[in-house]
C-alpha positions in Angstrom: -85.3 34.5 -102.7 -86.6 32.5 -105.7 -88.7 30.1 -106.1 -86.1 26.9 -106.4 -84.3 28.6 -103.6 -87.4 28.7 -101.4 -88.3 25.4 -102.5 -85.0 23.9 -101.2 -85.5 25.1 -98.0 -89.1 23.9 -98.1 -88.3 20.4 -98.6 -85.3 20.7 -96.0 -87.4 21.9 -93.6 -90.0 19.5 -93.8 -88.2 16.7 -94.0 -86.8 17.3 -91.0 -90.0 17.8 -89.2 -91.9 15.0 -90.7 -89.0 12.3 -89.9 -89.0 9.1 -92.2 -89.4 8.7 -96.0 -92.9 10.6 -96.8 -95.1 8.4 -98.6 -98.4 8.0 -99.2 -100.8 7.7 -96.1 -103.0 5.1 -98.3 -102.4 1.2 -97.9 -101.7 -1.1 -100.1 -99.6 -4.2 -100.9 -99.8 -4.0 -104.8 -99.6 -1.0 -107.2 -103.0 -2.3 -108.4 -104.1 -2.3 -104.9 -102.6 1.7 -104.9 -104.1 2.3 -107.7 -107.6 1.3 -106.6 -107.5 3.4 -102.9 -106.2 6.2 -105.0 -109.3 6.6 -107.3 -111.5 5.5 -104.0 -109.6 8.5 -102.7 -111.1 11.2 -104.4 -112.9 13.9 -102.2 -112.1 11.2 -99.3 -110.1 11.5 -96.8 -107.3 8.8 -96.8 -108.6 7.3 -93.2 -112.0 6.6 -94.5 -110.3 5.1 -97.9 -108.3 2.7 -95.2 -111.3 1.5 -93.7 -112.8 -0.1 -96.3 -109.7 -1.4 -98.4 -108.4 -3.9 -96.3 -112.4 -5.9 -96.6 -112.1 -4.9 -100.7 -109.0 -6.3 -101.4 -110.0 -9.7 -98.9 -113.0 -9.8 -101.0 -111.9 -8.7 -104.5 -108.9 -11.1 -104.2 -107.0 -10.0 -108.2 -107.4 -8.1 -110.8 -109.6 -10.3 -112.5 -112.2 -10.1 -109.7 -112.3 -6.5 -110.1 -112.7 -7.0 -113.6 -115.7 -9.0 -113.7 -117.6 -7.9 -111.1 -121.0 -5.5 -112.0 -120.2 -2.1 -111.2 -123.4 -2.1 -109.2 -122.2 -4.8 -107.1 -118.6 -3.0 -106.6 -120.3 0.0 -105.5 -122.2 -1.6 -102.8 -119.2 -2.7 -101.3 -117.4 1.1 -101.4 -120.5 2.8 -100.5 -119.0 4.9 -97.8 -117.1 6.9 -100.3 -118.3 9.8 -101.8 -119.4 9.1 -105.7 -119.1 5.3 -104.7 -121.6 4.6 -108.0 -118.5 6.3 -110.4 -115.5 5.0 -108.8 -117.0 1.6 -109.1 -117.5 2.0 -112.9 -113.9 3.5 -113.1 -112.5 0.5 -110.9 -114.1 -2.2 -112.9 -113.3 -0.4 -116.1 -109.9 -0.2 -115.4 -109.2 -3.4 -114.4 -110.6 -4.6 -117.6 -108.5 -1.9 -119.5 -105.5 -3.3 -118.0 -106.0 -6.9 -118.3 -106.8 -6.7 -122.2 -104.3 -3.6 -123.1 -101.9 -4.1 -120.5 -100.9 -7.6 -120.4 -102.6 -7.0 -116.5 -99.7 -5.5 -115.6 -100.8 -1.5 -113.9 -98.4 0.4 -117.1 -95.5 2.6 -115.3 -95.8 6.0 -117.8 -97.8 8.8 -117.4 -99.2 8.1 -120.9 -100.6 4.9 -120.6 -102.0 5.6 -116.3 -104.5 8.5 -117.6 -105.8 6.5 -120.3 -107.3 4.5 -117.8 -111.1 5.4 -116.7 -110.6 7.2 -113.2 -107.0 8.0 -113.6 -106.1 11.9 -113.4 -102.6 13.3 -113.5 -102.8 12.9 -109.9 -103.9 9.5 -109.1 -101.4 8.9 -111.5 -98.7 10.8 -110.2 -99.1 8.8 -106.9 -99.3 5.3 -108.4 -95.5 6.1 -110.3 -93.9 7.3 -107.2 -95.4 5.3 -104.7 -95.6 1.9 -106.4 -92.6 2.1 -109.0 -90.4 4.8 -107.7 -91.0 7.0 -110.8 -91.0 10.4 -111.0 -92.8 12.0 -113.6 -94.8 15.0 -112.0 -96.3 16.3 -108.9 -99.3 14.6 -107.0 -101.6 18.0 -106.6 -104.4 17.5 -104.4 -106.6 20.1 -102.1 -103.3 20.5 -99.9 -100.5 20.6 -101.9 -102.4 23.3 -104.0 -103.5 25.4 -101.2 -100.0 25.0 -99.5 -98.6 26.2 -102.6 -100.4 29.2 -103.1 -99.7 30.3 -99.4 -96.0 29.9 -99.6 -95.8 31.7 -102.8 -94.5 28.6 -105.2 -97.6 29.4 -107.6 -100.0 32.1 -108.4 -102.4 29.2 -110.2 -105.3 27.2 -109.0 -105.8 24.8 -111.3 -104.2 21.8 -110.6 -102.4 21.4 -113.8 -100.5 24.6 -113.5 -100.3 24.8 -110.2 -98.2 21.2 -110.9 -95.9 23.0 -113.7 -95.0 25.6 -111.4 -93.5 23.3 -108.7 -92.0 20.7 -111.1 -90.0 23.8 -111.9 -89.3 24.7 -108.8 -88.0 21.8 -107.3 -85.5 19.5 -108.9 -87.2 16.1 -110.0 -85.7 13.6 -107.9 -87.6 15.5 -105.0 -91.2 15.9 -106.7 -92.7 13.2 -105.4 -91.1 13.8 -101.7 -92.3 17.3 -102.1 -96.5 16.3 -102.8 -96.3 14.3 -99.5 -94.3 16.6 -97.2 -96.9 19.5 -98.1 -99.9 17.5 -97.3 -98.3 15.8 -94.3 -97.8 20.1 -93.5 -101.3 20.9 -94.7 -103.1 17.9 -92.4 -101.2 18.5 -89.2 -100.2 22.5 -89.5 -101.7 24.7 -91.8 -105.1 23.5 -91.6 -107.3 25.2 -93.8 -110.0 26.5 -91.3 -107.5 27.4 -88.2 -103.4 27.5 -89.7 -100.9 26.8 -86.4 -98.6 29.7 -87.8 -97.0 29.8 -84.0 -96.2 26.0 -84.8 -94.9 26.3 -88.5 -91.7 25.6 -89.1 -92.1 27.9 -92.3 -93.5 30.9 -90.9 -90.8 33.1 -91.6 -90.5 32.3 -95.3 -94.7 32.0 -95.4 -96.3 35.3 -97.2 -99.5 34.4 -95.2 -97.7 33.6 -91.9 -99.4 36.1 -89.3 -96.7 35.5 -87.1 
């Protein structure tokens, strides 16, 4: 079996046990508002990300808020987030950024996402499926690169690679789909400290599987 073919069953598999359209766990209302849980998200889990947004975005009401409020002042307000002094800087920044380069519309190509201060290919990724519909690469975060290495889809651990490997291995219109089915997988099943191979509904196609 190669890797598209294993790929395939992957994502049928999944999909089927995770029923719905995956999407992102993070809440939001506007792509900016996406875009600014995504950076907050960062070595965070999601949950704690969704406790403070819903008090951000009451408080920081547009863009322009964001924009031209201190970073130091920002930061106070997403303390609870790991590296809460950076993100701030990145947040502000990128709201100006978008406002003066962008018209303040959040741009909707790769190209133009990572040139703003706190955007990764990642964060990026998720803003361009999640917000426009877009798919121009793979969201890889802790889960989907772990997941990946287990199932075989990559020998890589870098995140860029590891994202080459699967935009080849599964066809386009499913990439996004893909990032979210394998960290719904890696959150409920195939935990990192204690894997439920007995509960995995890819244990028989899993090199790891110790069932």
């Amino acid at each position: 079996m190669n890797a598209k073919e294993k790929t395939a069953i992957i994502i049928k598999r999944l999909k089927k046990e995770y029923d719905g359209k995956p999407r992102t766990a993070l809440e939001f209302r506007t792509p900016f508002q996406l875009l600014v849980a995504t950076i907050l998200s960062a070595q965070t889990t999601d949950v704690q990300v969704n406790k403070i947004t819903p008090g951000l975005f009451r408080k920081y009401k547009t863009m322009d808020a964001f924009a031209k409020t201190p970073p130091e002042t920002l930061a106070q307000d997403i303390r609870s987030v790991n590296f809460f002094n950076n993100k701030a800087k990145s947040i502000q920044r990128a709201a100006a950024m978008i406002i003066d380069a962008f018209g303040g519309t959040v741009p909707q190509t790769m190209e133009e996402l990572i040139r703003l201060p706190g955007v990764a290919r990642k964060t990026a990724n998720i803003v361009l499926h999640d917000a426009f519909g877009k798919e121009e690469g793979i969201a890889v975060d802790t889960h989907v690169k772990r997941l990946s290495k287990l199932l075989g889809l990559t020998r890589h651990i870098d995140p860029v690679k590891v994202e080459q490997d699967l935009m080849q291995a599964a066809p386009r219109k499913a990439w996004g789909t893909l990032s979210h089915l394998l960290i719904y997988h890696g959150r409920a099943v195939c935990q990192a400290r204690k894997p439920k191979h007995e509960e995995c509904v890819l244990s028989d196609i899993c090199p790891s599987s110790k069932t």
